[in-house]
PyMOL Python script that loads the backbone (N, CA, C, O; Angstrom):
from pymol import cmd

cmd.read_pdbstr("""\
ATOM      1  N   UNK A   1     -17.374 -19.137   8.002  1.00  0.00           N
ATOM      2  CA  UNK A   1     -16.263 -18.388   8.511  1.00  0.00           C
ATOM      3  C   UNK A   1     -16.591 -16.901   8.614  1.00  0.00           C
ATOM      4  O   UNK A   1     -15.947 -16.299   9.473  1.00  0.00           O
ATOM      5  N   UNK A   2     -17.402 -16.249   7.959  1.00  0.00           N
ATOM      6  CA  UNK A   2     -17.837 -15.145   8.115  1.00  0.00           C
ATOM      7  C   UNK A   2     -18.328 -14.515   9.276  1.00  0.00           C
ATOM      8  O   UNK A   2     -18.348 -13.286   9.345  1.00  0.00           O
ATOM      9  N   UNK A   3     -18.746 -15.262  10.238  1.00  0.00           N
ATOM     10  CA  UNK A   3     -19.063 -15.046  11.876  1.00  0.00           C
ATOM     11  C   UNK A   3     -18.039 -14.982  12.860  1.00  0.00           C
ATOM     12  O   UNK A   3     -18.004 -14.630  14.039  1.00  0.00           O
ATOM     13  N   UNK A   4     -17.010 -15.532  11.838  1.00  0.00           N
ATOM     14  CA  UNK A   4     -15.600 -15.615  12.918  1.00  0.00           C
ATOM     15  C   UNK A   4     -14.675 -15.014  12.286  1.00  0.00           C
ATOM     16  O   UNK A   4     -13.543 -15.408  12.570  1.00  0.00           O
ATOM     17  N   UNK A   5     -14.757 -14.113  11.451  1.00  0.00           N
ATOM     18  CA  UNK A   5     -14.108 -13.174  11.042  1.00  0.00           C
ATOM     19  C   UNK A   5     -14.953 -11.763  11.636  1.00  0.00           C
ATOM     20  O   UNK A   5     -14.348 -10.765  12.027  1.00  0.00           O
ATOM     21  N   UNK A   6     -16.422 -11.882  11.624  1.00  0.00           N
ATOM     22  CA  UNK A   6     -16.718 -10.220  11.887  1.00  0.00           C
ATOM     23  C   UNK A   6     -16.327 -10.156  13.372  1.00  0.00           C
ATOM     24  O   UNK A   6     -15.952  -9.082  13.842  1.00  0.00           O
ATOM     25  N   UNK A   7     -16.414 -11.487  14.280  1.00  0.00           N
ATOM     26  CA  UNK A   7     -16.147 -11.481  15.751  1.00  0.00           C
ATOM     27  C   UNK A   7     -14.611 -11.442  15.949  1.00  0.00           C
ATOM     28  O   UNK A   7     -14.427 -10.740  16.943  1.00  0.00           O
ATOM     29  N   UNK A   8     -13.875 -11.709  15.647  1.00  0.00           N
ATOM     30  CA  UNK A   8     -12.255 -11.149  15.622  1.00  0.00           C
ATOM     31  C   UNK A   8     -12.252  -9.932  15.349  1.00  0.00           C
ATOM     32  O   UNK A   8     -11.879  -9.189  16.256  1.00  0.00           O
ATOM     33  N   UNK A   9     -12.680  -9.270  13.955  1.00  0.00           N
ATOM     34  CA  UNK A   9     -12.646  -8.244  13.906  1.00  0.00           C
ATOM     35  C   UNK A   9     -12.843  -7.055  14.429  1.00  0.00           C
ATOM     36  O   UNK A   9     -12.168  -6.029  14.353  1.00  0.00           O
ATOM     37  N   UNK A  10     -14.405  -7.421  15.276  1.00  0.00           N
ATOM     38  CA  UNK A  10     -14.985  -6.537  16.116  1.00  0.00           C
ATOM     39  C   UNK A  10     -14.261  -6.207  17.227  1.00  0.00           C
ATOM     40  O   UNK A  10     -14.106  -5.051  17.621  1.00  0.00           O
ATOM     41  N   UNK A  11     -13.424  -8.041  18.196  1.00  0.00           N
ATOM     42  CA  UNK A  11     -12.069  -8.122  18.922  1.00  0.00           C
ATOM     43  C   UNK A  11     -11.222  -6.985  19.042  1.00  0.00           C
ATOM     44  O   UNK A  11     -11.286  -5.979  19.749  1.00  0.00           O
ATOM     45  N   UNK A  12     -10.344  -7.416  18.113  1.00  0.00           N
ATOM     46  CA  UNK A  12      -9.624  -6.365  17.313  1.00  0.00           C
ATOM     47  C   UNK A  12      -9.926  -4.595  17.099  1.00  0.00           C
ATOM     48  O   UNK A  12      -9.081  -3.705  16.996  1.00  0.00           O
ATOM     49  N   UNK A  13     -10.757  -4.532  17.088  1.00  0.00           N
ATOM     50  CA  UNK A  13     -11.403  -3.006  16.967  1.00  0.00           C
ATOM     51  C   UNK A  13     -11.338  -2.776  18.241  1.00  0.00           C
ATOM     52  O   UNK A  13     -10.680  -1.821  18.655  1.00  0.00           O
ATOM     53  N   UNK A  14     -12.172  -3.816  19.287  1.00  0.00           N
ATOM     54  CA  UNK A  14     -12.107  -3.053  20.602  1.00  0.00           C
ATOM     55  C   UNK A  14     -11.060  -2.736  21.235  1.00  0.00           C
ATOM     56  O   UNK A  14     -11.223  -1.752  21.956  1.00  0.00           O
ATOM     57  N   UNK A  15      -9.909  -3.242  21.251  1.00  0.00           N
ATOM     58  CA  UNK A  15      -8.790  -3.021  21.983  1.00  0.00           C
ATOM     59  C   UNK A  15      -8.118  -1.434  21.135  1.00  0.00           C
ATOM     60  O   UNK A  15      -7.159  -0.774  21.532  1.00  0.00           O
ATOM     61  N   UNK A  16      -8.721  -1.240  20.275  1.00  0.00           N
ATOM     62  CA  UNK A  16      -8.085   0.057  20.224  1.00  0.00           C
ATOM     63  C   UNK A  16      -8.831   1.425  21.101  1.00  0.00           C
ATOM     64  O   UNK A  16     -10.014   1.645  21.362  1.00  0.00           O
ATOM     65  N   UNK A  17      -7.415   2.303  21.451  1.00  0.00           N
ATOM     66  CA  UNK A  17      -7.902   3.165  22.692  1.00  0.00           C
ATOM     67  C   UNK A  17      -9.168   4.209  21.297  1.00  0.00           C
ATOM     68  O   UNK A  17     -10.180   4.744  21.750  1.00  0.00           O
ATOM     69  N   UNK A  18      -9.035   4.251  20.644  1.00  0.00           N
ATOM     70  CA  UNK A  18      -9.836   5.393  19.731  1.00  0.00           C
ATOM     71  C   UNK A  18     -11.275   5.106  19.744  1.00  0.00           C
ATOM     72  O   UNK A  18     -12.091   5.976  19.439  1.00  0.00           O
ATOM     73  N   UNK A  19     -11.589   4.011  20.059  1.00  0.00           N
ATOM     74  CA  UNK A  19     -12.846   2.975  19.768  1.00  0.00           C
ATOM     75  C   UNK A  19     -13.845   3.621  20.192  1.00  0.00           C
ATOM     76  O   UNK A  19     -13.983   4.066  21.331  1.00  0.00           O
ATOM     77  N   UNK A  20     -15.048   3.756  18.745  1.00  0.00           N
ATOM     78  CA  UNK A  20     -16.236   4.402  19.223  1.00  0.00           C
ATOM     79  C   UNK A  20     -17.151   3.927  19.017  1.00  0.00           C
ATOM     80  O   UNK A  20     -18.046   4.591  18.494  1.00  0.00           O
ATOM     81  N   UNK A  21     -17.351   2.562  19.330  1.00  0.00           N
ATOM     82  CA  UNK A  21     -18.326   2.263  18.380  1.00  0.00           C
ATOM     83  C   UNK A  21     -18.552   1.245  17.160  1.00  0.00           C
ATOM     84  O   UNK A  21     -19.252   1.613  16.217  1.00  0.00           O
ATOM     85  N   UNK A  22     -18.041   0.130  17.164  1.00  0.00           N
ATOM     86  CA  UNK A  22     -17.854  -0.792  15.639  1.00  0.00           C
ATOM     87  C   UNK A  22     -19.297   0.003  14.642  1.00  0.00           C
ATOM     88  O   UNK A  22     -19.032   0.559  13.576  1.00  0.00           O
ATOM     89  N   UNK A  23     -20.535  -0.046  15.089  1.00  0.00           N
ATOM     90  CA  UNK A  23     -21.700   0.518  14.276  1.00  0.00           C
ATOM     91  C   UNK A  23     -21.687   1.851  14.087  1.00  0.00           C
ATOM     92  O   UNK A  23     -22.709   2.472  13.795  1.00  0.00           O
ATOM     93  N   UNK A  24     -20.179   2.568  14.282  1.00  0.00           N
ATOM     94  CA  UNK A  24     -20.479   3.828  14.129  1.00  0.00           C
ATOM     95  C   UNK A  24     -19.672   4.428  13.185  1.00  0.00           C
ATOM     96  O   UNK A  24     -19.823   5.563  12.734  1.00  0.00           O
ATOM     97  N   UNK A  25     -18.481   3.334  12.788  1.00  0.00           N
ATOM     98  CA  UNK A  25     -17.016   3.225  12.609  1.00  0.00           C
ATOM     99  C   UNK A  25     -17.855   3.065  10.390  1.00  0.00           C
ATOM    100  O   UNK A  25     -18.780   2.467   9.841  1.00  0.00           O
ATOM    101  N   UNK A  26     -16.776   3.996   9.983  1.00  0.00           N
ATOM    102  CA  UNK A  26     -17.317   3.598   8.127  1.00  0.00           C
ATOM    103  C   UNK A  26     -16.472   2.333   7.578  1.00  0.00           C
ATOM    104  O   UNK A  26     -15.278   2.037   7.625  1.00  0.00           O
ATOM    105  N   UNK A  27     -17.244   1.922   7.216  1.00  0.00           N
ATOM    106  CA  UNK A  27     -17.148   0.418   6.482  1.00  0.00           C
ATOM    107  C   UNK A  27     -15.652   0.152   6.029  1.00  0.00           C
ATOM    108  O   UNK A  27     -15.238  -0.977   6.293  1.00  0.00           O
ATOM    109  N   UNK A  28     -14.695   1.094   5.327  1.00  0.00           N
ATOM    110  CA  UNK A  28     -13.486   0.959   4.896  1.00  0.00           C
ATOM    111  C   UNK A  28     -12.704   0.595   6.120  1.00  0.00           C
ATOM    112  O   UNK A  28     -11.863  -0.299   6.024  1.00  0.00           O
ATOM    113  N   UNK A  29     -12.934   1.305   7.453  1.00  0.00           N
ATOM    114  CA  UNK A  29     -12.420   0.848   8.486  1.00  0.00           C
ATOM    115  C   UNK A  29     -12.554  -0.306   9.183  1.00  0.00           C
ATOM    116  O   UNK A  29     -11.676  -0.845   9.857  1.00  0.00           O
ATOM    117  N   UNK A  30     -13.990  -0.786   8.962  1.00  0.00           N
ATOM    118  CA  UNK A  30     -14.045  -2.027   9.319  1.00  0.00           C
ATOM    119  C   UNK A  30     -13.691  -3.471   8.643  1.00  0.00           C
ATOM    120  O   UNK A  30     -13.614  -4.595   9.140  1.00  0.00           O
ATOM    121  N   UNK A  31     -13.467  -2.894   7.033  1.00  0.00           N
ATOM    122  CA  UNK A  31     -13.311  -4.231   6.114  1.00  0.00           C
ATOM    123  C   UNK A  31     -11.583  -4.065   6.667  1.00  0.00           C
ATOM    124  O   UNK A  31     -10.903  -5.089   6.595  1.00  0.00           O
ATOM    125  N   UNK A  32     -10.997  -2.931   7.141  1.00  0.00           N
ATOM    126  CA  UNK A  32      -9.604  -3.477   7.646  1.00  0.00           C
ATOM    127  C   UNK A  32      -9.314  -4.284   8.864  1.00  0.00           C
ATOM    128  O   UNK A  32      -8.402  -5.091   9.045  1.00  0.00           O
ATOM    129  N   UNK A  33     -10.215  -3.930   9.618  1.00  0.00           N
ATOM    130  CA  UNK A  33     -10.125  -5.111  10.955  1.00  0.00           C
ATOM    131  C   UNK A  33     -10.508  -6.686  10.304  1.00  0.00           C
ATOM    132  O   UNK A  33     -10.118  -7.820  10.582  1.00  0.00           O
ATOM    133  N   UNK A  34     -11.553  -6.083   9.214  1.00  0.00           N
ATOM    134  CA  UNK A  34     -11.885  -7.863   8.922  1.00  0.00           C
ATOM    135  C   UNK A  34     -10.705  -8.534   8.031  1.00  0.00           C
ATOM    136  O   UNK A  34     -10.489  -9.745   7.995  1.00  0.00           O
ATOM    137  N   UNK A  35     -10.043  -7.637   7.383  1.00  0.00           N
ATOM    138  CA  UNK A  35      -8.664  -8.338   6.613  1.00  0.00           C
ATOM    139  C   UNK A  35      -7.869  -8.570   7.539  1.00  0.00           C
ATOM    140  O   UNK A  35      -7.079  -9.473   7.261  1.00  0.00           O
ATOM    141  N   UNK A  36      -7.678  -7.866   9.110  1.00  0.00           N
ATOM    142  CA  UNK A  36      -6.619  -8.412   9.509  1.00  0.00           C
ATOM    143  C   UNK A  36      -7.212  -9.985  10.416  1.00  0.00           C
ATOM    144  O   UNK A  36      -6.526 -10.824  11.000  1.00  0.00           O
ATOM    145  N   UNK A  37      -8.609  -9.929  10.244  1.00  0.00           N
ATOM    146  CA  UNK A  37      -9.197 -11.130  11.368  1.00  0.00           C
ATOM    147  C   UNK A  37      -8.625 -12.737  10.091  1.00  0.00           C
ATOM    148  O   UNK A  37      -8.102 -13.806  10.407  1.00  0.00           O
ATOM    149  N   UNK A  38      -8.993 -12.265   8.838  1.00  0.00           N
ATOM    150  CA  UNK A  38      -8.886 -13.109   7.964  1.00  0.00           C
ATOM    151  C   UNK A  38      -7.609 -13.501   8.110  1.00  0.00           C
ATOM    152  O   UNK A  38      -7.479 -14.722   8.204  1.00  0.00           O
ATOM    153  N   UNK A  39      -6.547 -12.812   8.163  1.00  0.00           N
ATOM    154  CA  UNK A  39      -4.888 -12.946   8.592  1.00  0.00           C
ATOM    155  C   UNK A  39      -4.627 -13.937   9.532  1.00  0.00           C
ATOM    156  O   UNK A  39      -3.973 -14.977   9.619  1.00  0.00           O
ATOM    157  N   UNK A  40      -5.406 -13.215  10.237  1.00  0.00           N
ATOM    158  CA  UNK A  40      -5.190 -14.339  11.764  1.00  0.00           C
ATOM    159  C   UNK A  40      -5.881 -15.841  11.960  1.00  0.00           C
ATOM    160  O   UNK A  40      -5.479 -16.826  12.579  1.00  0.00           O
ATOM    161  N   UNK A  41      -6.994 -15.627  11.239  1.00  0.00           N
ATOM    162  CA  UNK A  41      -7.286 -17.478  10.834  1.00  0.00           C
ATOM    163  C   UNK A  41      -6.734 -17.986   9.919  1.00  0.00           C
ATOM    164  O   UNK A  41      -6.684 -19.204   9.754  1.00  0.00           O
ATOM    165  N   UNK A  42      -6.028 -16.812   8.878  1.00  0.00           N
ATOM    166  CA  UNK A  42      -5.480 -17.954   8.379  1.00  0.00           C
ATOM    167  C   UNK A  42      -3.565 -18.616   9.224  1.00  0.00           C
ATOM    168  O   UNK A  42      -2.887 -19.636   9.101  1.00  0.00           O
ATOM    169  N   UNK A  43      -3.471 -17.703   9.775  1.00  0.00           N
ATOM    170  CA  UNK A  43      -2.103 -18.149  10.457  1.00  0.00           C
ATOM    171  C   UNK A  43      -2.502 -19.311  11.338  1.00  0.00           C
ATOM    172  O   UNK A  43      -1.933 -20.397  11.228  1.00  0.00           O
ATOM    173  N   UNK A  44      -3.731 -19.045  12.443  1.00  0.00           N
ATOM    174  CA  UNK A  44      -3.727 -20.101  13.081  1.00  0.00           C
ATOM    175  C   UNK A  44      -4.211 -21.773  12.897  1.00  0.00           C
ATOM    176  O   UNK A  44      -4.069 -22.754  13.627  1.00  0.00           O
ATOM    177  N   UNK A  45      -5.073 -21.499  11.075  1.00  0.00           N
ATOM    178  CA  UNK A  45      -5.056 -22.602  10.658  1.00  0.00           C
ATOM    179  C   UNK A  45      -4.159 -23.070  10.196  1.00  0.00           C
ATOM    180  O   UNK A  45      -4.275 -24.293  10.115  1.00  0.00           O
ATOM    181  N   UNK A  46      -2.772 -22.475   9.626  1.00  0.00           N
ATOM    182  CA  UNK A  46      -1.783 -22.963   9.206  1.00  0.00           C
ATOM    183  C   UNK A  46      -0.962 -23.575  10.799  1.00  0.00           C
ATOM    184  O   UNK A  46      -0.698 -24.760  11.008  1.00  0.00           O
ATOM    185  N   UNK A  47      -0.757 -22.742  11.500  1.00  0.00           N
ATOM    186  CA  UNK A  47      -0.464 -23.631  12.783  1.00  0.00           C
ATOM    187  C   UNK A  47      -0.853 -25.000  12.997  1.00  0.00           C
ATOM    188  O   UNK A  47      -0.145 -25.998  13.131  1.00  0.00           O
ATOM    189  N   UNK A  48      -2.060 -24.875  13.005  1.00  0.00           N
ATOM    190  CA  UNK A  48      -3.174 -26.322  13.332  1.00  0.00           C
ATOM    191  C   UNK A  48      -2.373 -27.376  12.246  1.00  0.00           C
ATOM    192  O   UNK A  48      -1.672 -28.360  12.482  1.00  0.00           O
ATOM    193  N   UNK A  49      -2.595 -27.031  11.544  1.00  0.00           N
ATOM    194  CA  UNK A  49      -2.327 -27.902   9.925  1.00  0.00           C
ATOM    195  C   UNK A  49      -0.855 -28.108  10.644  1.00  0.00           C
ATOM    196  O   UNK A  49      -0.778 -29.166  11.269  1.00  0.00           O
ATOM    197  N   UNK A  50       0.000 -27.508  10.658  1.00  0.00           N
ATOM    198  CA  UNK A  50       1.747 -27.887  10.911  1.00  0.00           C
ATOM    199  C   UNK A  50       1.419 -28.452  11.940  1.00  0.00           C
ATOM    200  O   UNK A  50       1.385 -29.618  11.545  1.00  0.00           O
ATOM    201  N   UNK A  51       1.071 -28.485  13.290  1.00  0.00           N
ATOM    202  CA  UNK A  51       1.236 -29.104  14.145  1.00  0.00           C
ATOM    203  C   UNK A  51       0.388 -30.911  13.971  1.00  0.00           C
ATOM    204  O   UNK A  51       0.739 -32.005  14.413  1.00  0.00           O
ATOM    205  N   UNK A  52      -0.855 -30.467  13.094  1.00  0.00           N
ATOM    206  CA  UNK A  52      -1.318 -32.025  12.935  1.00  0.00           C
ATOM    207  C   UNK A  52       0.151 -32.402  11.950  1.00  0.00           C
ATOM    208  O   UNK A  52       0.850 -33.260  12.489  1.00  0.00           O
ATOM    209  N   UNK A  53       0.455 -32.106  11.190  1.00  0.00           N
ATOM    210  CA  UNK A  53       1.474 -33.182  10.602  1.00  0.00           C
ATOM    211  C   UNK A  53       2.609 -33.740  10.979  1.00  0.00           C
ATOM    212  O   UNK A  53       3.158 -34.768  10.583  1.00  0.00           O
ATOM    213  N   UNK A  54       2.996 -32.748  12.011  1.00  0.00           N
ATOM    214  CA  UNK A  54       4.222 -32.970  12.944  1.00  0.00           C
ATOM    215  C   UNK A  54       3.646 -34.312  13.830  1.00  0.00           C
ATOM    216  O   UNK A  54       4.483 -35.195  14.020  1.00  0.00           O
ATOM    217  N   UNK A  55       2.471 -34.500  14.307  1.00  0.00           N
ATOM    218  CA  UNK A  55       1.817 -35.200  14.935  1.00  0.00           C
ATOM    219  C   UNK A  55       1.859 -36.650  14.355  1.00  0.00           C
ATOM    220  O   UNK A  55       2.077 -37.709  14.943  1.00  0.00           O
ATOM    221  N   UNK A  56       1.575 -36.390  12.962  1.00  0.00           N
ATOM    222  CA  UNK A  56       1.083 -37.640  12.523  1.00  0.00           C
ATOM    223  C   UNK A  56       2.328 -38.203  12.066  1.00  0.00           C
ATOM    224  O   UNK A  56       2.415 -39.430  12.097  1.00  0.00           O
ATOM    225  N   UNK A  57       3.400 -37.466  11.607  1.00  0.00           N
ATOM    226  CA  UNK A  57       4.578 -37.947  11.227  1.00  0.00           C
ATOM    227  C   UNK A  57       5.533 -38.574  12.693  1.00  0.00           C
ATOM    228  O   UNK A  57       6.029 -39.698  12.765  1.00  0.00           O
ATOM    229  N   UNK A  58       5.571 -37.913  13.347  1.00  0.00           N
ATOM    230  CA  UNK A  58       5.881 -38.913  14.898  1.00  0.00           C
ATOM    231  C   UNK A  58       5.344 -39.959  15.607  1.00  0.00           C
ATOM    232  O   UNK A  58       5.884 -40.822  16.299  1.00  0.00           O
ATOM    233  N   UNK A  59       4.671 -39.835  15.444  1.00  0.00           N
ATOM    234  CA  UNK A  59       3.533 -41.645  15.468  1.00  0.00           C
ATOM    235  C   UNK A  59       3.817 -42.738  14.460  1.00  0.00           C
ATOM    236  O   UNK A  59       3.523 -43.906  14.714  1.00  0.00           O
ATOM    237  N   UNK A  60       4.417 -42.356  13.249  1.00  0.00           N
ATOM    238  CA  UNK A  60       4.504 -43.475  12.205  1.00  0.00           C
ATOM    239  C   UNK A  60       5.654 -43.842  12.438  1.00  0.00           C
ATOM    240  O   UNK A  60       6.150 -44.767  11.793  1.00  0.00           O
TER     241      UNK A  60
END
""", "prot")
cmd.dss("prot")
cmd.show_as("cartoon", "prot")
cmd.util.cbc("prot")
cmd.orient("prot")
């Protein structure tokens, strides 16, 4: 998961208008894009997860 957290993160960084650079940017700033990438997998695995059970519970 660590590859898909620094690549969200990096995501995330780019869309801001300030952006100079992820390799240029100090580390405190970047472990915050990576906490918010961690945020976001974990929401969309919780999605995944609710929607498989909704799934499996309508089939039975």
């Amino acid at each position: 998961m660590g590859d898909d957290v620094e690549y969200i993160a990096k995501a995330f960084y780019a869309l801001q208008d300030e952006a100079r650079g992820w390799d240029r940017e100090p580390e405190r700033l970047k472990e915050a894009f990576r906490r918010d990438a961690r945020t976001a997998i974990a929401m969309v695995d919780a999605e995944i997860k609710a929607r498989r059970q909704a799934s499996t519970r309508s089939s039975v």
